[in-house]
ZAGUKOL-749995 format. One record per residue (C-alpha): x, y, z; residue in one letter. Coordinates in nm, 4 decimals. Example, Ala and Ser with C-alpha at 12.3 -4.5 7.8 and 13.67 -1.06 7.14 Angstrom:
2
+----------+----------+----------+------+
!        X !        Y !        Z ! code !
+----------+----------+----------+------+
!   1.2300 !  -0.4500 !   0.7800 !    A !
!   1.3670 !  -0.1060 !   0.7140 !    S !
+----------+----------+----------+------+
//
This chain:
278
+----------+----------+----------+------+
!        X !        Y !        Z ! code !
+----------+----------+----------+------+
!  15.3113 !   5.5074 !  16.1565 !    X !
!  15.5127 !   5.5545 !  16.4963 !    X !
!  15.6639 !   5.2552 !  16.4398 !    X !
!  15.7905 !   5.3341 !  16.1463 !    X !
!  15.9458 !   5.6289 !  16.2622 !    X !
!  16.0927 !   5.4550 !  16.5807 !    X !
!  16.2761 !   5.2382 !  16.3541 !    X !
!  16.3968 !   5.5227 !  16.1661 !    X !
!  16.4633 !   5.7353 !  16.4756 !    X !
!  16.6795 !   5.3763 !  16.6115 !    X !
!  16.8776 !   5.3972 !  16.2754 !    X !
!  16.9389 !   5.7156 !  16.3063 !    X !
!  17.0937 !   5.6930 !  16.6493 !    X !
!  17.3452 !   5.4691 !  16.5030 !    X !
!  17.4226 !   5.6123 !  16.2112 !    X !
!  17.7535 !   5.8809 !  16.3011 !    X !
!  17.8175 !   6.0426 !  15.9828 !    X !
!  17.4311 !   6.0728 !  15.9305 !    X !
!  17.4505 !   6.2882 !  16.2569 !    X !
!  17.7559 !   6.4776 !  16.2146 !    X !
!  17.5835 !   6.5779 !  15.8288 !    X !
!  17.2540 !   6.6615 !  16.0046 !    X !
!  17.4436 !   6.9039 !  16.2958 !    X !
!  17.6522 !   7.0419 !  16.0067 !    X !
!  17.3473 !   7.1377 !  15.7700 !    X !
!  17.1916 !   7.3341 !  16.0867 !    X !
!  17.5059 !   7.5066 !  16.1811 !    X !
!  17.5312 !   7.6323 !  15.8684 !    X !
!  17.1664 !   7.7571 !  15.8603 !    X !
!  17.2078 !   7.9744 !  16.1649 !    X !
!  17.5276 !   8.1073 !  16.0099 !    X !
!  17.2912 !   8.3296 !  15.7966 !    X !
!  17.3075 !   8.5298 !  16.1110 !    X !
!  17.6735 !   8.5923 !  16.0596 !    X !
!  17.5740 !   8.7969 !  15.7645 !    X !
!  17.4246 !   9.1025 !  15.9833 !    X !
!  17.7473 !   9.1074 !  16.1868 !    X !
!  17.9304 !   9.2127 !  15.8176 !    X !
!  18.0548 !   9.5687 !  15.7840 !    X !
!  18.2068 !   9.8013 !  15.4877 !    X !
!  18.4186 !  10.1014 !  15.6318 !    X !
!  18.4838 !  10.2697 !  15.2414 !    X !
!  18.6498 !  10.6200 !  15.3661 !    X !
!  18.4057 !  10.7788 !  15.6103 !    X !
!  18.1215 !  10.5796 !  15.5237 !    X !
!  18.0139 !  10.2557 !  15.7413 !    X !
!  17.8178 !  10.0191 !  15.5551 !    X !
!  17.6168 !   9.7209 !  15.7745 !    X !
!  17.4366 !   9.4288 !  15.5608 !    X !
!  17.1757 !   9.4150 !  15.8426 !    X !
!  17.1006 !   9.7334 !  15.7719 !    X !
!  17.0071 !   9.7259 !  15.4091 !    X !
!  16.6851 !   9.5616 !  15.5007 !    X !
!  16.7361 !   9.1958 !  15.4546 !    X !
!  16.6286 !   9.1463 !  15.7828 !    X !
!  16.2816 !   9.3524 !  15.7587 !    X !
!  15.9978 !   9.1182 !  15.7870 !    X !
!  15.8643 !   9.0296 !  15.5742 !    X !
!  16.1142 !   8.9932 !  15.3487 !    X !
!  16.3392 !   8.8021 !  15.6034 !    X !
!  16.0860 !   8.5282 !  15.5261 !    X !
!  16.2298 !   8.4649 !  15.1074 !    X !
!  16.5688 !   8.5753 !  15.1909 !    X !
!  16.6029 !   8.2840 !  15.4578 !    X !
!  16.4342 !   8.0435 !  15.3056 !    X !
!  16.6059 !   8.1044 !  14.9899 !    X !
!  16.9516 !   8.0996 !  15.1573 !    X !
!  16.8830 !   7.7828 !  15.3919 !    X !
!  16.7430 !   7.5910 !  15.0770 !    X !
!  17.0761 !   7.6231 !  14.9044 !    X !
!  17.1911 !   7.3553 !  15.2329 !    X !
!  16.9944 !   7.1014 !  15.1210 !    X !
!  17.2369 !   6.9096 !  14.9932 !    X !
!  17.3673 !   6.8089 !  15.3403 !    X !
!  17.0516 !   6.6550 !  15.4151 !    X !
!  17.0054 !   6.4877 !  15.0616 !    X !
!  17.3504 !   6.3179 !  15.1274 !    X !
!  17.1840 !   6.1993 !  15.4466 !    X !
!  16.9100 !   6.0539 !  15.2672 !    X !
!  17.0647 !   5.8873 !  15.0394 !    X !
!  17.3456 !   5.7090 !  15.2606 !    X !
!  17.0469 !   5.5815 !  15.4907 !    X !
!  16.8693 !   5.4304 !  15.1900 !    X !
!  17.1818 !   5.2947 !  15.0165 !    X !
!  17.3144 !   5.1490 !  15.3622 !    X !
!  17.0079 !   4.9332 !  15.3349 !    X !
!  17.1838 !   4.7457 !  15.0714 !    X !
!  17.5488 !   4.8032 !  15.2128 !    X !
!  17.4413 !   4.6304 !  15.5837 !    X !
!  17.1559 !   4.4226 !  15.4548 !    X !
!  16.9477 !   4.5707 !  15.6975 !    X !
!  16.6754 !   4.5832 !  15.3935 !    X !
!  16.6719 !   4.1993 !  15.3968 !    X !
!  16.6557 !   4.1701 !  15.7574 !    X !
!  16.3393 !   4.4069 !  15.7982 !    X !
!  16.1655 !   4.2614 !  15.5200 !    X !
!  16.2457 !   3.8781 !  15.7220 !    X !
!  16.1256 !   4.0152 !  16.0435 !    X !
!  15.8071 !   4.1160 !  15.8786 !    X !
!  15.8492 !   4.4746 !  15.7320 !    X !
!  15.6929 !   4.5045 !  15.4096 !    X !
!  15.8460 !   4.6623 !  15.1358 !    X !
!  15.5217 !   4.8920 !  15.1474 !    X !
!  15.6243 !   5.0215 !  15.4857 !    X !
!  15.9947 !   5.0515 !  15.4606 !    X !
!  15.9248 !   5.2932 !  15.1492 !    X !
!  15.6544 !   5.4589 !  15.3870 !    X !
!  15.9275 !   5.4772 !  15.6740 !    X !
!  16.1724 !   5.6768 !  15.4655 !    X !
!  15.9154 !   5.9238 !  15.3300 !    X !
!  15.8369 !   5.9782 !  15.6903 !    X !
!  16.2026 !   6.0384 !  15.7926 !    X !
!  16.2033 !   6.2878 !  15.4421 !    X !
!  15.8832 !   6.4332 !  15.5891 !    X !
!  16.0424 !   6.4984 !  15.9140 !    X !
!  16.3681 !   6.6297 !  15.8182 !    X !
!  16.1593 !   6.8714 !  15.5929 !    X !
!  15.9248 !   6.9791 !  15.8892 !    X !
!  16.2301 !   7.0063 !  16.1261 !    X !
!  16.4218 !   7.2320 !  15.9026 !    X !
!  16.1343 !   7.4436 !  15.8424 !    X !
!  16.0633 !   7.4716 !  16.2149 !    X !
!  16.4445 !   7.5557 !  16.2259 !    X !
!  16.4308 !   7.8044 !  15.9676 !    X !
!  16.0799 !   7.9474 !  16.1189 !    X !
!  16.2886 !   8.0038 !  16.4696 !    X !
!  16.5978 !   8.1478 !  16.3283 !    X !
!  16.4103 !   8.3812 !  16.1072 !    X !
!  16.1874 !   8.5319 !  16.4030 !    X !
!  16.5017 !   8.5713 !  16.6339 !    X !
!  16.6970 !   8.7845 !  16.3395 !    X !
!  16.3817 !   8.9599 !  16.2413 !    X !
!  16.2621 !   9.0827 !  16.5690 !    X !
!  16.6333 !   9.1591 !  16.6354 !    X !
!  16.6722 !   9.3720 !  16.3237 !    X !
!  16.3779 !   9.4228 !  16.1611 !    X !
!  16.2412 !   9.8160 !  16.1319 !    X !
!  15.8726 !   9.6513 !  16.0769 !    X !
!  15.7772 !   9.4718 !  16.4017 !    X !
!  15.4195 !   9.4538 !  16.3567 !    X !
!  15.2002 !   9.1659 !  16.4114 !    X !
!  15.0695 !   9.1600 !  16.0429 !    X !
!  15.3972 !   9.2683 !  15.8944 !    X !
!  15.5213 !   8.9929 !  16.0813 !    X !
!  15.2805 !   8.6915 !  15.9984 !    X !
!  15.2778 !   8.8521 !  15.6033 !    X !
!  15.4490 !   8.6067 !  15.3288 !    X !
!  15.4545 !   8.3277 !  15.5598 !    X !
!  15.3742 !   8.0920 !  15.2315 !    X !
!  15.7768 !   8.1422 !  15.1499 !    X !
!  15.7534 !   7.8247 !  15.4504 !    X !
!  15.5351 !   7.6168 !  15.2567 !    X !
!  15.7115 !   7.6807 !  14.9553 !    X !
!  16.1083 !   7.5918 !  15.1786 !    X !
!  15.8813 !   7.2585 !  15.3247 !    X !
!  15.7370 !   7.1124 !  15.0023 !    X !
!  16.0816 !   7.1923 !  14.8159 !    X !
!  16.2734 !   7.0001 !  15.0482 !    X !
!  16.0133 !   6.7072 !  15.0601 !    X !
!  16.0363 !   6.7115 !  14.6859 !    X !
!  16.4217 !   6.7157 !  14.6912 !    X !
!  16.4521 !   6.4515 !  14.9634 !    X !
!  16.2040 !   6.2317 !  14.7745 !    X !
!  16.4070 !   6.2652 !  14.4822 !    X !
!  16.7146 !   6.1435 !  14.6687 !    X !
!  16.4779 !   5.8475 !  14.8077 !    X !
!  16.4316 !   5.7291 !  14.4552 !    X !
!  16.7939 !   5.7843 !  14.3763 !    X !
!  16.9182 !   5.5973 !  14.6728 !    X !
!  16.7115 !   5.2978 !  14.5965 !    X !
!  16.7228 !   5.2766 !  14.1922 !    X !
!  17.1091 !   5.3074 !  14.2136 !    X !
!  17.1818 !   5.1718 !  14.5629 !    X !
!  17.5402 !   5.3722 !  14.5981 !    X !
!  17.5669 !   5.6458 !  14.8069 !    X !
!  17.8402 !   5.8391 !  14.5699 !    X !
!  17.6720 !   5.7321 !  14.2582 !    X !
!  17.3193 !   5.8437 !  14.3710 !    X !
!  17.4912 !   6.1720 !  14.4598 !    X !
!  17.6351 !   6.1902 !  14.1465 !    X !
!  17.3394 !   6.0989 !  13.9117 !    X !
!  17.1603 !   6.4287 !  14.1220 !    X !
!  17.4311 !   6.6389 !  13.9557 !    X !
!  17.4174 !   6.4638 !  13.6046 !    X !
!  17.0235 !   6.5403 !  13.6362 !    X !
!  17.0827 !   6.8559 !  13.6986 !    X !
!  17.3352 !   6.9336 !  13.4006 !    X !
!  17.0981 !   6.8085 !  13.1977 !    X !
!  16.7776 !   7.0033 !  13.2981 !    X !
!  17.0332 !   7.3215 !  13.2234 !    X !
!  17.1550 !   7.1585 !  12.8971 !    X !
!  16.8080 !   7.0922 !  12.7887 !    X !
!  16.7006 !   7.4586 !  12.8438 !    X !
!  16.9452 !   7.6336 !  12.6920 !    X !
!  16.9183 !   7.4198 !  12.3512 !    X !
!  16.5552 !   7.4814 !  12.3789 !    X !
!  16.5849 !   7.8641 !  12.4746 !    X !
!  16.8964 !   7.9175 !  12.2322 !    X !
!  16.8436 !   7.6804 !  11.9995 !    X !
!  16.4761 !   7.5462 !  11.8878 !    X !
!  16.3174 !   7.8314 !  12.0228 !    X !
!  16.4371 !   8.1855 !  12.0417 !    X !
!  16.2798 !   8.4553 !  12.0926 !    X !
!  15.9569 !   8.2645 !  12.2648 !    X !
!  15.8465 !   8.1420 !  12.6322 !    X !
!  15.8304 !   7.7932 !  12.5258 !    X !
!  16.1820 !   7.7024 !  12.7142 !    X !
!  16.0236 !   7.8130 !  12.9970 !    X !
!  15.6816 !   7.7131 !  12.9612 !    X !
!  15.8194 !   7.3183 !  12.8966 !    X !
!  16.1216 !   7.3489 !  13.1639 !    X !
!  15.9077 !   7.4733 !  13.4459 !    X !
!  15.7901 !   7.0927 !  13.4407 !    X !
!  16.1164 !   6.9471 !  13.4844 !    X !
!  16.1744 !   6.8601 !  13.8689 !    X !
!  16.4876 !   7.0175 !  13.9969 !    X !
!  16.3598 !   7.3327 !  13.8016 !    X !
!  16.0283 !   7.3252 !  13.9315 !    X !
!  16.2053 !   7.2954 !  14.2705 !    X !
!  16.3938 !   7.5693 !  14.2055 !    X !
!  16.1271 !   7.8049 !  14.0785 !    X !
!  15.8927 !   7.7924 !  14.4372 !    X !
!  16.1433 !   7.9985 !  14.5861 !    X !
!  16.2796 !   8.2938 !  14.3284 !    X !
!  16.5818 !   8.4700 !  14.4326 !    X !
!  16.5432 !   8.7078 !  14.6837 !    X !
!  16.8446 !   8.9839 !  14.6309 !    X !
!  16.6416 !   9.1990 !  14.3562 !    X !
!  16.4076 !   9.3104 !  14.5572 !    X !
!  16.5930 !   9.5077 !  14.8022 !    X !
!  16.5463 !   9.8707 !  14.8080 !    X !
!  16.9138 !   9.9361 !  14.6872 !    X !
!  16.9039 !   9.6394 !  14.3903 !    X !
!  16.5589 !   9.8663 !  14.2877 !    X !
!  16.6998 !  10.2002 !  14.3154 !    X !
!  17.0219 !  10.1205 !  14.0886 !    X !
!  16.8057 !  10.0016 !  13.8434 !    X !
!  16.6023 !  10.2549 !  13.8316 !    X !
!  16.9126 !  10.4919 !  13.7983 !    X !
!  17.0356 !  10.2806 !  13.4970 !    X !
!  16.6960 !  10.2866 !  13.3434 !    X !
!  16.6255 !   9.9548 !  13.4334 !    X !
!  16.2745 !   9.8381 !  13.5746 !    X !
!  16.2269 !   9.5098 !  13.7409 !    X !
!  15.9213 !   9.3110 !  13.6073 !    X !
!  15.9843 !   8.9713 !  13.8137 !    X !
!  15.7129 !   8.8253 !  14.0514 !    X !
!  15.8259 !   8.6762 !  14.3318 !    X !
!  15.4960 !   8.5146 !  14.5267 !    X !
!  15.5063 !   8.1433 !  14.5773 !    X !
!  15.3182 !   8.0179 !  14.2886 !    X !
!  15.0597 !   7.7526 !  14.2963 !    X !
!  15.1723 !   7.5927 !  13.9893 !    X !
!  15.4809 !   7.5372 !  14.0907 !    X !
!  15.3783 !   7.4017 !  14.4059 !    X !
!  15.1479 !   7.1285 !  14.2521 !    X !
!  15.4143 !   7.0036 !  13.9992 !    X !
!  15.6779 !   6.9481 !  14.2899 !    X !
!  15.3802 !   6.7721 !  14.4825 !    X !
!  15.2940 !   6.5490 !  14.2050 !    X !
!  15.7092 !   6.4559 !  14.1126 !    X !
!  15.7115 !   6.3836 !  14.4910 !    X !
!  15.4273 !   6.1483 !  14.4765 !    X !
!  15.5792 !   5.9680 !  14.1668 !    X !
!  15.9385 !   5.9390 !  14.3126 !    X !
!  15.7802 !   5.8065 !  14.6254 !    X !
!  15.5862 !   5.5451 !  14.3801 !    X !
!  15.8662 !   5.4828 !  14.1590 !    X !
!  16.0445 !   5.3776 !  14.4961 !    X !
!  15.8221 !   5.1466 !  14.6068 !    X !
!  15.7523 !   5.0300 !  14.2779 !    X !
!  16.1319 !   4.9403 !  14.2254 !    X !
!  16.1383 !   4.7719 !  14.5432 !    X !
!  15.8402 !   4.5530 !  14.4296 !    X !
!  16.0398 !   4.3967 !  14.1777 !    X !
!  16.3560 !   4.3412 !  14.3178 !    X !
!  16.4365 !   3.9937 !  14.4270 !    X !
!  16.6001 !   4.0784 !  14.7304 !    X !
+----------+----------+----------+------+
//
């Protein structure tokens, strides 16, 4: 296992752009503190985000997460050019000649998703606890520690995502193309929704009930967006006769279907590899 991730650690070193995307991706993540620095002066009134509660623990918990999730792409793009530069520099052949088996060079890159997925969450986990202490109005220890499973939920949606660009990067073997077949996947997840929510279906929960088993979907559903929750969202609503009947807990069937699509675009990987006369 640590040689595995020694060799990816070594390609990593080498790799520049992979680098430059990976420094971007956590810039960007503690640019979410930016956000509490944002003020409204309308007339004689001074509005501050921070101060609207996104920062309270423990709601800071599904707000980041949420927010830094939405980054992901950096670090997909990262995946994906280190699997397709396999192919590109032949440094697939190579392994497998100096006696890397296509069982462990599968295994090595669902290590180096597994530790860009714990990294990031460790990431998010600091940045969070900085703000929150900073600007939350709740600073007690079980406040604190409360909806801490938003983390699990960030860390198994990533793994899923990054496994997902595994496959990708070894079924098509192009950076751009793998990239591109991710967005193509996506359009039609939303295309097959909306024919089965406006179109074979209305006016039932079977769109739902079928498209909450669909991978990027089932991704997207462990972490629900965050923004109707807050106090002022609530209160509007409420004014406009509006109630809110959303749940917004990480769900455990959600979790298990992104934990199963992992395990099958890890197989399908390895699987591909198997056959491939390379």
């Amino acid at each position: 296992m640590l040689r595995l991730l020694s060799i990816e650690i070594q390609k990593l070193r080498y790799n520049r752009s992979a680098r430059v995307i990976s420094i971007i991706y956590f810039v960007l993540i503690t640019f979410i503190a930016l956000i509490a620095s944002i003020e409204f002066n309308i007339g004689k009134v001074n509005f501050r985000v921070a101060d609207q509660g996104i920062f309270n623990f423990p709601f800071i918990w599904h707000f980041n997460t949420y927010m830094a999730a939405i980054l992901k792409i950096f670090l997909a793009i990262v995946i994906v050019s280190m699997t397709s530069n396999e192919y590109s520099y032949r440094t697939l052949k190579q392994n497998l000649i100096d006696g890397l088996s296509k069982r462990e060079f599968v295994l090595s890159k669902f290590i180096t998703v597994i530790g860009f997925a714990l990294i990031s969450t460790l990431f998010v986990f600091i940045v969070s606890m900085i703000l929150g202490l900073s600007f939350s109005d709740y600073t007690e220890l079980g406040i604190i520690f409360s909806d801490m499973e938003y983390l699990l939920a960030y860390f198994v949606k990533l793994m899923g995502f990054f496994a997902f660009c595994l496959f990708l990067g070894v079924w098509v073997k192009r950076s751009a193309f793998a990239i591109g077949f991710l967005v193509v996947w996506w359009i039609v997840e939303s295309i097959l929704y909306a024919l089965m929510k406006w179109q074979f279906f209305k006016g039932t929960d079977i769109a739902e009930n079928v498209a909450q088993f669909f991978p990027l979907t089932a991704m997207s559903n462990l972490i629900k967006e965050p923004f109707s929750r807050l106090g002022a969202v609530q209160s509007a609503a409420n004014q406009l006769g509006e109630a809110f009947t959303k749940t917004y807990e990480v769900g455990l069937l959600p979790l298990a279907i992104v934990l199963v699509w992992t395990f099958l675009f890890v197989y399908w990987s390895y699987a591909l590899l198997k056959r491939r006369d390379l």
